[in-house]
C-alpha positions as CSV (number, residue, x, y, z in Angstrom):
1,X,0.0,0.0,0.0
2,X,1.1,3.3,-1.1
3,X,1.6,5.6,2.0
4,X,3.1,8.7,2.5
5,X,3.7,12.1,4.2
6,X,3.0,15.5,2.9
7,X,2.8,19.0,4.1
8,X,0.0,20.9,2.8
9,X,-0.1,24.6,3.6
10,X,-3.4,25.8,4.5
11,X,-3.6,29.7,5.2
12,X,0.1,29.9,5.7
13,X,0.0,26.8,8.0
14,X,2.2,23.8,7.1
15,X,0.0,21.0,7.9
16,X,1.2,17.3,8.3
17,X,-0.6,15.1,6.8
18,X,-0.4,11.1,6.3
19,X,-2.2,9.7,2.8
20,X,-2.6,6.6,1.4
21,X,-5.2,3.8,-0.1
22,X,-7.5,4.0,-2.9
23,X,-11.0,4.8,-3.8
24,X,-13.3,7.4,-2.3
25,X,-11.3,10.4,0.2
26,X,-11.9,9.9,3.9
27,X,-10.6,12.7,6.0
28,X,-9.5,11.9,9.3
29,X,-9.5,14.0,12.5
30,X,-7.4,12.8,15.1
31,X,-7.8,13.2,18.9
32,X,-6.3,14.9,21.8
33,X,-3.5,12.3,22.0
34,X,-2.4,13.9,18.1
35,X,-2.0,12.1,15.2
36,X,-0.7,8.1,15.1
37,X,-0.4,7.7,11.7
38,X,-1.2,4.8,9.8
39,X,-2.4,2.3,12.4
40,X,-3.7,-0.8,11.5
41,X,-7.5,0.1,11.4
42,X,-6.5,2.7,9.3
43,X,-4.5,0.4,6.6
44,X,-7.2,-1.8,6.3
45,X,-10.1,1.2,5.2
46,X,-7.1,2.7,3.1
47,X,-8.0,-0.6,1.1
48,X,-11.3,0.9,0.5
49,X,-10.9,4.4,0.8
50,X,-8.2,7.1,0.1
51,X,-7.7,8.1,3.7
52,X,-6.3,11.7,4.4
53,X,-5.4,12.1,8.0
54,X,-4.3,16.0,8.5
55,X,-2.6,17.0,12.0
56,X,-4.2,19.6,13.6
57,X,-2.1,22.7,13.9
58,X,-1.0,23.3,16.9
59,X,-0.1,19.8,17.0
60,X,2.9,16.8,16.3
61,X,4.2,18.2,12.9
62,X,2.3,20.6,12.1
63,X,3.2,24.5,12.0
64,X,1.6,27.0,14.8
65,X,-1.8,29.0,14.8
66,X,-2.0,31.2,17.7
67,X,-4.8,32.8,16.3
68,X,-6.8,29.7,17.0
69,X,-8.6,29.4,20.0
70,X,-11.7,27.2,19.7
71,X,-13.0,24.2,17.9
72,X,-14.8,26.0,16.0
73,X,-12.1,28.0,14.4
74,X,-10.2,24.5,13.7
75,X,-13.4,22.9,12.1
76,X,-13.2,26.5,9.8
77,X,-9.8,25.4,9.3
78,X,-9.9,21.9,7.9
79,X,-12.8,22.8,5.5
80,X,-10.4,25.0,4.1
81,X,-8.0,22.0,4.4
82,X,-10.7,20.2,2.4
83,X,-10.3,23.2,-0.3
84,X,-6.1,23.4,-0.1
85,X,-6.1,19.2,-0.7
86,X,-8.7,19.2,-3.5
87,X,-11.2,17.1,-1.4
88,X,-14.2,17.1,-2.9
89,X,-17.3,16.0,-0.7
90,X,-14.8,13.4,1.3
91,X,-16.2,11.5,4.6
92,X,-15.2,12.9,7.3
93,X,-14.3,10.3,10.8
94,X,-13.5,12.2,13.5
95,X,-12.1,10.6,17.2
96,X,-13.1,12.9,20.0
97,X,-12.1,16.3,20.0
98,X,-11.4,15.2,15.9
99,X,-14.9,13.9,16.5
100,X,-16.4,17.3,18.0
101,X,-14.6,19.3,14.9
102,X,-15.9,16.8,12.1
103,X,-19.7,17.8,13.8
104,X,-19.1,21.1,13.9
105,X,-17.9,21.2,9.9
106,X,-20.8,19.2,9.1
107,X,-23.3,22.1,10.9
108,X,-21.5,24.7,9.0
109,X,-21.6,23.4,5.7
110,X,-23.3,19.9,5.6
111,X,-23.0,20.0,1.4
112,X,-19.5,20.0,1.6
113,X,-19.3,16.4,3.1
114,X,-20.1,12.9,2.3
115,X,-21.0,10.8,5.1
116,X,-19.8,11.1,9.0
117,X,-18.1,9.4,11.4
118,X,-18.0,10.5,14.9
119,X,-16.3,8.0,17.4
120,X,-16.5,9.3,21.4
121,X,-16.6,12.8,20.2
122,X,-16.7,15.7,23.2
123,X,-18.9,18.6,21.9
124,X,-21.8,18.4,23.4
125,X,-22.5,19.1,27.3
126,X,-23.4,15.3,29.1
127,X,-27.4,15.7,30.2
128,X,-25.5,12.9,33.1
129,X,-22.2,12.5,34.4
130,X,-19.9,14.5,33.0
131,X,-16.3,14.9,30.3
132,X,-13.5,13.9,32.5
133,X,-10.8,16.7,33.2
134,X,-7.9,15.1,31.3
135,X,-5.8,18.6,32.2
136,X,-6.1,16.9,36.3
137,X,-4.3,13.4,35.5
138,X,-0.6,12.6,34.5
139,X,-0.3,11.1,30.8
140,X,0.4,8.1,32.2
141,X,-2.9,7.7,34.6
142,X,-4.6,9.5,31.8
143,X,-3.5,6.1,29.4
144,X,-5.0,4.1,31.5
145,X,-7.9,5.2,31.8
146,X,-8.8,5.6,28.2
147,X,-8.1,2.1,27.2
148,X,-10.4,-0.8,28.6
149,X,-7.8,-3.5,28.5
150,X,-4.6,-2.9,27.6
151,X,-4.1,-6.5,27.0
152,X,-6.5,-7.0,24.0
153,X,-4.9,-4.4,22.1
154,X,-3.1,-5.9,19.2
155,X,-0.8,-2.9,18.5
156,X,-0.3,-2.0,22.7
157,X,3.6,-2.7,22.2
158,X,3.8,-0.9,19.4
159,X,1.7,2.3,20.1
160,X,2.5,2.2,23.9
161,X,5.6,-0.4,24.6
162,X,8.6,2.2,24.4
163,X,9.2,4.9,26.8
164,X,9.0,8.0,25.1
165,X,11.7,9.9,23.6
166,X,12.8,13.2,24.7
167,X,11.4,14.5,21.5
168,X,8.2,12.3,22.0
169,X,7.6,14.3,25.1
170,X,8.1,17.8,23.8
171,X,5.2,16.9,21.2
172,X,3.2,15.4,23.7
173,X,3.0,18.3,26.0
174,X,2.8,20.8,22.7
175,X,-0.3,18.3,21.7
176,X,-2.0,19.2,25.6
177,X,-1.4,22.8,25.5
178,X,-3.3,23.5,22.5
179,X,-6.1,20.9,23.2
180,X,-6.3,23.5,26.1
181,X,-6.7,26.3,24.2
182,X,-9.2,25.2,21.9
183,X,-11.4,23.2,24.6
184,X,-10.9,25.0,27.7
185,X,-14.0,27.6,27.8
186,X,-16.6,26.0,28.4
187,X,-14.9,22.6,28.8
188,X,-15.5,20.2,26.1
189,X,-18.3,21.4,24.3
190,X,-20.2,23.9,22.5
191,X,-23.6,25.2,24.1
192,X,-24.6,26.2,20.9
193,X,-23.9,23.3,18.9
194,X,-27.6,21.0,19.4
195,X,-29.5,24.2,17.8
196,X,-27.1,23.1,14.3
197,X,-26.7,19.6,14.5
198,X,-30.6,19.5,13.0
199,X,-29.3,20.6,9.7
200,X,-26.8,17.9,9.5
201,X,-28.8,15.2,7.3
202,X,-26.1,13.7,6.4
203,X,-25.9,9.7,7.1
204,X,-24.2,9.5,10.0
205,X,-22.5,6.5,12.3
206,X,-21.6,7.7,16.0
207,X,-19.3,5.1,17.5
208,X,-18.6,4.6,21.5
209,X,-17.6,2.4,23.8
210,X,-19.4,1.2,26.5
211,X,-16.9,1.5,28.9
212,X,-15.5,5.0,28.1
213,X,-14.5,6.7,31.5
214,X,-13.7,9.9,29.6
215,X,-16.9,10.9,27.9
216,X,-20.0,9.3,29.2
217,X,-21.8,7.0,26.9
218,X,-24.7,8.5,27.4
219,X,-23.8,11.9,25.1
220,X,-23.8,8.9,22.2
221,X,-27.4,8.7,22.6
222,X,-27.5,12.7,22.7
223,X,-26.0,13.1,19.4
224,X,-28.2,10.3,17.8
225,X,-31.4,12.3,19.1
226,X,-29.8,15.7,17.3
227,X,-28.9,13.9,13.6
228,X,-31.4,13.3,11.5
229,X,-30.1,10.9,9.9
230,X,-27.7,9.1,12.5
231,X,-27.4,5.3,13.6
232,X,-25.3,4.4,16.5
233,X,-23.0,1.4,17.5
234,X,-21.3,0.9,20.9
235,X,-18.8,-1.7,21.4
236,X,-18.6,-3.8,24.8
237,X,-15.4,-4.1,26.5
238,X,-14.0,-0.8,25.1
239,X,-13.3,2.2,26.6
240,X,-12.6,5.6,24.6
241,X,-10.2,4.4,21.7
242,X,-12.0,1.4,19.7
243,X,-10.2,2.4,16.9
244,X,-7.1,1.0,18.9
245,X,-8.8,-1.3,20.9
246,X,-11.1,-3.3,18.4
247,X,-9.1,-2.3,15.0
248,X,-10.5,-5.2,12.8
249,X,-14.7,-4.8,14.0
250,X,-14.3,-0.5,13.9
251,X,-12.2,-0.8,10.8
252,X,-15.2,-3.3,9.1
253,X,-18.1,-1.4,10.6
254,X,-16.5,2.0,9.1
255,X,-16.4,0.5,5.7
256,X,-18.8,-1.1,5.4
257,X,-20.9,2.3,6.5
258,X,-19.5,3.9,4.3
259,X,-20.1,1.6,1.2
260,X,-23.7,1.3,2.4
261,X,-26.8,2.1,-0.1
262,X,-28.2,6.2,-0.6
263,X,-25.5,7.6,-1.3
């Protein structure tokens, strides 16, 4: 499979990005954590799908915008990506806050994209519980408690085995500073966000798992109410990563969602 690294600059902002596959574009909006690269959920849609996964500014590779200060500005931002890359009506799949910024593009200009795919995205304010304060816990603790079981990840070793490297660290702690910025005030969501989500008639898949200690499972069921056009699937014995923690069922359930009939 044909992958590879580019920098696209978008606005005067170099912007990592990791491409490869075939068929159709899928954009790709990673999460707090930053961008991972080609991980093996990942390969196997890229044998569907072109996937384009960007790196938020701010973040890993990427080049700075200190003019950005809210998800809403980034979700601007990677529609004009979208433009810069010569996507035209991709899917979006956004993870979390990547999931929060693909909802947010879709309420501002629904036509623009194909279908969506929103895995335990923040964005919306819990009607119980509530988002955890990731800015409270060490990155260690904060590991832990994403992942269900650490020991039924098939790529654990590889994403997670190695202590990190001085440089490793530096991007780490770039990656929390910015999620800060753009999620700070109000924490994790937008108050105004369920009065646009109506618009978004887009088919839509909103993916959790059941065992997410990060954000509550129960904002799944909130975002199903608010799309039109939205089915939901949660996955048992996963916590807030099943794209790392059941790679072969997400990776099958995206694709196959995406190949599905009207549209």
């Amino acid at each position: 499979m044909n992958i590879r690294e580019e920098t696209i600059t978008v606005g005067g902002v170099d912007v990592h990005t990791w491409i490869g596959g075939q068929g159709d574009p899928l954009l790709v909006l990673h999460g707090a954590g930053g961008n991972r690269g080609f991980t093996r959920w990942m390969r196997a849609v890229a044998e569907r799908y072109t996937v384009w996964a960007p790196t938020h500014p701010g973040f890993g590779r990427s080049g700075d915008a200190e003019w950005m200060d809210g998800i809403d500005d980034l979700a601007r931002f990677h529609l004009w990506f979208m433009d810069a890359a010569g996507l035209r009506r991709p899917h979006v799949l956004g993870h979390s806050i990547g999931g929060w910024t693909a909802a947010e593009m879709a309420a501002m200009s629904p036509g623009s994209l194909d279908r969506l795919v929103l895995v335990a995205p923040v964005g919306l304010k819990p009607e119980t519980g509530e988002i955890l304060d990731v800015f409270f816990y060490s990155p260690q603790q904060l590991r832990d408690m994403t992942v269900h079981d650490p020991k039924t990840i098939p790529e654990w070793d590889e994403l997670y085995g190695k202590p990190p490297t001085p440089a490793e660290l530096e991007i780490a702690e770039r990656n929390r500073e910015m999620t800060a910025r753009l999620t700070w005030k109000p924490y994790m969501h937008n108050p105004r966000l369920p009065r646009f989500l109506p618009r978004v008639t887009n088919p839509s898949l909103i993916i959790w798992g059941r065992e997410d200690h990060i954000v509550p499972v129960a904002c799944a069921e909130q975002y199903r109410r608010l799309l039109p056009n939205a089915t939901l699937h949660v996955f048992d014995k996963c916590g807030h990563l099943p794209p790392i923690e059941q790679p072969d069922a997400f990776a099958r359930l995206v694709a196959d969602f995406l190949g599905g009939a009207g549209r």
